[in-house]
TORVO-636695 format. One line per field, with one value per residue (C-alpha): residue in one letter; x, y, z; residue number from 1. Coordinates in steps of 0.02 Angstrom, whole numbers, plus 50000, padded with zeros to 5 digits. Example, Ala and Ser with C-alpha at 12.3 -4.5 7.8 and 13.67 -1.06 7.14 Angstrom:
res: [A|S]
c1: [50615|50684]
c2: [49775|49947]
c3: [50390|50357]
n: [1|2]
END
This chain:
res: [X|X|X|X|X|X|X|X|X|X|X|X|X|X|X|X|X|X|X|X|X|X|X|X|X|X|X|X|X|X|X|X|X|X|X|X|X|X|X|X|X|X|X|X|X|X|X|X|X|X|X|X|X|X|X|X|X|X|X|X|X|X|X|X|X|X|X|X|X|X|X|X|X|X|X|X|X|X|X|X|X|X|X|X|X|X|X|X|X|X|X|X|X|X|X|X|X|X|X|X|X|X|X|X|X|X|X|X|X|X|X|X|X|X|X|X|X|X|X|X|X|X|X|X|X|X|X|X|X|X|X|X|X|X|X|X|X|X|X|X|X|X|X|X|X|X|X|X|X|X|X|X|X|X|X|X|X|X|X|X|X|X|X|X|X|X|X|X|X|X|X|X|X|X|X|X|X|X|X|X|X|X|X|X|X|X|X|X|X|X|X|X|X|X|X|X|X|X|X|X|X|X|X|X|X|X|X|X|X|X|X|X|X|X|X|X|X|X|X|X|X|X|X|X|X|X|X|X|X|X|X|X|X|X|X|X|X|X|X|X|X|X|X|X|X|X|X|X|X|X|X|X|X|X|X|X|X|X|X|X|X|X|X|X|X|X|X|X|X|X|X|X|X|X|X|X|X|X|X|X|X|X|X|X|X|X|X|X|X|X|X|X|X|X|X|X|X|X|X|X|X|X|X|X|X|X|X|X|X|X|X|X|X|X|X|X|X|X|X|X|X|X|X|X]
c1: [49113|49083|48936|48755|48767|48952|48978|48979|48835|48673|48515|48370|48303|48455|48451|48324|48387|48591|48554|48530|48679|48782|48751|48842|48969|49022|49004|49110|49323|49431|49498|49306|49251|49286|49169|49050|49028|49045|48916|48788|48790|48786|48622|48543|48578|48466|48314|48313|48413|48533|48550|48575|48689|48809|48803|48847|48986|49066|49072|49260|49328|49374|49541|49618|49583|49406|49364|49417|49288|49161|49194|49169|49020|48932|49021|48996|48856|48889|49055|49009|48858|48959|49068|48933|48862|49032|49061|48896|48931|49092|49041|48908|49020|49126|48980|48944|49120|49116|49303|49283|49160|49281|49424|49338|49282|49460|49490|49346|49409|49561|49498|49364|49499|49603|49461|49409|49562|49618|49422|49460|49611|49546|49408|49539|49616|49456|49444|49630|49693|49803|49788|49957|50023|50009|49806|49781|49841|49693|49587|49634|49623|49445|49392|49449|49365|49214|49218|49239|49123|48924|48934|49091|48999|48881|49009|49107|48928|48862|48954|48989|49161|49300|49451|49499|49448|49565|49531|49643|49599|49477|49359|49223|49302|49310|49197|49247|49248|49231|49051|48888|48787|48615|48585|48506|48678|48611|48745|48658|48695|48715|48713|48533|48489|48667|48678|48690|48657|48592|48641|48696|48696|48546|48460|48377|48368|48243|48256|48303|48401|48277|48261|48150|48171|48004|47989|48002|48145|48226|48199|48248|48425|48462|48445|48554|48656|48647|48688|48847|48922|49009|49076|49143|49295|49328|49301|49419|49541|49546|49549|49718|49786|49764|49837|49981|49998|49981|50140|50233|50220|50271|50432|50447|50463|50565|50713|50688|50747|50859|50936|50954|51026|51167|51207|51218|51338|51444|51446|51502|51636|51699|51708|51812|51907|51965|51994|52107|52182|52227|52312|52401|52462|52505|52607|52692|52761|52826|52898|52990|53045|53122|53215|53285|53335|53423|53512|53560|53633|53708|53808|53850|53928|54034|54072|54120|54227|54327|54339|54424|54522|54614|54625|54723|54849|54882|54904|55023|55133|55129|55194|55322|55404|55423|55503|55616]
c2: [48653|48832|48914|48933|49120|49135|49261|49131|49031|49137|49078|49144|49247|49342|49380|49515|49635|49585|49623|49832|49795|49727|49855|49978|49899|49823|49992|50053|50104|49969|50103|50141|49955|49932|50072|50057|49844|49909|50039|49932|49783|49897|49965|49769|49741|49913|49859|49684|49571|49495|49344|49493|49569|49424|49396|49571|49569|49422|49497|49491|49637|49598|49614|49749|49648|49588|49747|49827|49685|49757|49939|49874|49794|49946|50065|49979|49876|49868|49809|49673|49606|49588|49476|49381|49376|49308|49172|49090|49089|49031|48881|48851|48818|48715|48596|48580|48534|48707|48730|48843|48966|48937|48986|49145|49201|49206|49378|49442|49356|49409|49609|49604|49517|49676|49785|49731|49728|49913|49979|49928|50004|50141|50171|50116|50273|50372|50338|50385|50224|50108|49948|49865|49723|49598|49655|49669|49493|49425|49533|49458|49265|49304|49360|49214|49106|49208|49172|48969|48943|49022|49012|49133|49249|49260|49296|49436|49503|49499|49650|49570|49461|49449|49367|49375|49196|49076|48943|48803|48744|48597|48571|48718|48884|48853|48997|48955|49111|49228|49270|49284|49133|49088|48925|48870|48888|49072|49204|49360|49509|49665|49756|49799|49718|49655|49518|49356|49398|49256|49116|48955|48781|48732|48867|49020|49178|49283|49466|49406|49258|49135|48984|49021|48877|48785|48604|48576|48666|48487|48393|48527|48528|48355|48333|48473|48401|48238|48348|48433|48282|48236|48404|48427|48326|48408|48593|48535|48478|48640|48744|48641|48667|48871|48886|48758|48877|49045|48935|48901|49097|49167|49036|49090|49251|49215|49125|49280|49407|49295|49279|49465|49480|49333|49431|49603|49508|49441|49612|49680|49543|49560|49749|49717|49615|49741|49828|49723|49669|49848|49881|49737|49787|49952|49847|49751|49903|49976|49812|49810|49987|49958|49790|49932|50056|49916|49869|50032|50042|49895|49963|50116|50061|49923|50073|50170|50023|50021|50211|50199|50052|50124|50300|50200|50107|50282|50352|50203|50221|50398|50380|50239|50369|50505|50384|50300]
c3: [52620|52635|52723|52664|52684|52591|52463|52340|52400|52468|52514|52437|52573|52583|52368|52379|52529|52434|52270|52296|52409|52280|52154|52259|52329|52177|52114|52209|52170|52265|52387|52448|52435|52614|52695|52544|52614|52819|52760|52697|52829|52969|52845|52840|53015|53072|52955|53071|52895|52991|52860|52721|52852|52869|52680|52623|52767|52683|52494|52441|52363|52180|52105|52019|51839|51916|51940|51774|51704|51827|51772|51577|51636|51673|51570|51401|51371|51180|51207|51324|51199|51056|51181|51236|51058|50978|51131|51086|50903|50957|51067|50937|50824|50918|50950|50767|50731|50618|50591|50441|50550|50708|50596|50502|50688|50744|50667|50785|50942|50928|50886|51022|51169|51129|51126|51291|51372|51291|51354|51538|51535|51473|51614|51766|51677|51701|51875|51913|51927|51812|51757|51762|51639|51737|51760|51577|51556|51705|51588|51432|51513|51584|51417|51345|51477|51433|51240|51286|51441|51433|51655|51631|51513|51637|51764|51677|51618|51780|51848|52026|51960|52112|52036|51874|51764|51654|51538|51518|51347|51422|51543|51639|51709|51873|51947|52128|52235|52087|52092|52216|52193|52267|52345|52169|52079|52001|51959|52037|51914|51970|51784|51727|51564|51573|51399|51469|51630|51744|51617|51738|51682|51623|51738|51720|51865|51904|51971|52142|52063|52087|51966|51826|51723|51648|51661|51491|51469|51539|51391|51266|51381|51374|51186|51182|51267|51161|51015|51082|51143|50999|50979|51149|51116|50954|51045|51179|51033|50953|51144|51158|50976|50999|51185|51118|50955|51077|51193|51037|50992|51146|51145|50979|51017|51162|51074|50959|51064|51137|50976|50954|51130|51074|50919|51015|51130|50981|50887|51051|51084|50879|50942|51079|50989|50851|50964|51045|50897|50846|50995|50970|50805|50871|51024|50888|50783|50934|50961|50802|50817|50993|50901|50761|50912|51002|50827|50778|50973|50981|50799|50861|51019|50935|50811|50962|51032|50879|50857|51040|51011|50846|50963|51112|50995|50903|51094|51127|50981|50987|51194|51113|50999|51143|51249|51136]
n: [1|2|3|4|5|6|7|8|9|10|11|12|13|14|15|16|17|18|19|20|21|22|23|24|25|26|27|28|29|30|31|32|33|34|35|36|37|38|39|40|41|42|43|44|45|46|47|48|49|50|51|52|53|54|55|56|57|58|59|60|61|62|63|64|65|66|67|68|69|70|71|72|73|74|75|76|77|78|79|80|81|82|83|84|85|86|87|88|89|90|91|92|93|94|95|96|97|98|99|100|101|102|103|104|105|106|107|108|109|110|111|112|113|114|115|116|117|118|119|120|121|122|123|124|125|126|127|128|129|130|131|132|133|134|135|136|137|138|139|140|141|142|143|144|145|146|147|148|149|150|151|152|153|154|155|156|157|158|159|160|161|162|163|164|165|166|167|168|169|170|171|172|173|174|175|176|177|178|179|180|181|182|183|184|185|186|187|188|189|190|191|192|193|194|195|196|197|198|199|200|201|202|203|204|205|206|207|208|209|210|211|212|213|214|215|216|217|218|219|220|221|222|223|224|225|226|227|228|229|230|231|232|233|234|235|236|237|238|239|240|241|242|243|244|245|246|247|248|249|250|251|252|253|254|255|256|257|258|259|260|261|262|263|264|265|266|267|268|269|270|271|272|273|274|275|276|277|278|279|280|281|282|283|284|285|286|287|288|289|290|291|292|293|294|295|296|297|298|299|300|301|302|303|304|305|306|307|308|309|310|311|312|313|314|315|316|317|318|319|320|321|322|323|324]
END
């Protein structure tokens, strides 16, 4: 169980001196997060907050992708409302069992995931650094998470994210070490008048992330509640049938190119072959023109064998007549 005072757990006396903290050092590029975290504990420690001390001292850095999100966060607001605005229509819809919105909303997902991922690349860009592959996929998997979880909207909103998110097609986001929480489950944000900001489970945050929400507010959650039940199954359902349909795609594509590669390596092995087979062909007239040498040899020296033979018996008879 982790400690009271843990980056992703903070007690509510520590929320107000961490929350300037936290807009600075989250802030901050990765390379300077560091001396921007020693910086400001050493800072809480002087003014006598040792609780805010040992909290800000155990901030992790984010990721590369975490902090792209971050960056976005602060950078551009519009961006990040029309996500936040198109995950509750989304999960709205999905509790109403709305397949013919959920399906005429897919367009937009799909066009605001790549916008988001293409605008934090963008700013890592801007601030010298790149945003590799790899990165842009976390990205694209904690928008995602976003657009299907409202406690994951709040964390990518929230400007303070440390790892990048994923949704498995069922089930929360698991949040675990990703964000600073207060003691009351809150999801400090960092982002002024960040959309969505604050938005936990049933739970509402103040400016120092206390818990704002009315008593009434109970009832109006639980019949909620009672009202998305039915639909959760059915949301789950179609969660599964688009992260099967994105698997099928990428195997899809997969046997695609590996089809391409298999008929490169054919074309190259018919090459080879012709190849082959015309240097065969070339092998094979040689052949027969080395058969007709050998022939037309094998003629000439029985020819020649003759030619001597009649020349000796015209030598004998010739020697014959002298002598006799």
């Amino acid at each position: 169980m982790p400690d009271s005072h843990s980056s992703d757990d903070l007690t509510e006396d520590a929320s107000a001196h961490l929350a300037a903290a936290l807009r600075s050092v989250y802030a901050a590029s990765p390379t300077d997060f560091m001396a921007v975290r020693k910086e400001l504990t050493a800072a809480a420690r002087a003014d006598g907050d040792t609780v805010g001390a040992k909290a800000i001292g155990a901030l992790r850095k984010p990721s590369m992708a975490a902090w792209a999100v971050n960056l976005l966060a602060r950078e551009d607001p519009d961006l990040v409302e029309e996500l936040v605005d198109l995950g509750v229509r989304m999960r709205g819809a999905q509790a109403r069992l709305d397949t013919a919105t959920l399906t005429s909303l897919r367009p937009e997902r799909d066009r605001v995931v790549t916008g988001f991922v293409a605008a934090a690349a963008a700013l890592v860009s801007d601030a010298g650094r790149t945003l590799s592959a790899a990165a842009q996929d976390d990205v694209r998997g904690t928008v995602i998470a976003a657009l299907a979880d409202e406690e994951a909207s709040a964390a990518v909103t929230s400007g303070q994210l440390t790892r990048a998110l994923s949704y498995s097609g069922f089930g929360e986001v698991d949040l675990s070490e990703a964000v600073v929480r207060t003691s009351s489950g809150s999801i400090l944000s960092v982002v002024r008048n960040a959309p969505g900001a604050g938005a936990t489970a049933g739970r509402g945050t103040g400016p120092d992330g206390e818990d704002t929400t009315a008593a009434g507010d109970t009832d109006a959650s639980g019949e909620a509640d009672d009202e998305t039940e039915d639909g959760a199954g059915a949301a789950e359902s179609l969660a599964r049938a688009e992260a099967e349909l994105e698997a099928a795609g990428a195997a899809h594509a997969a046997a695609e190119d590996a089809v391409a590669r298999a008929r490169e390596h054919a074309d190259d092995t018919r090459d080879r072959i012709a190849v082959v087979e015309r240097q065969l062909a070339k092998a094979r007239e040689a052949d027969e023109r080395a058969l007709e040498a050998v022939t037309d040899a094998v003629r000439a020296r029985k020819a020649a064998e003759a030619a001597r033979h009649t020349a000796q018996e015209a030598v004998d008879r010739l020697r014959a007549r002298i002598d006799g």
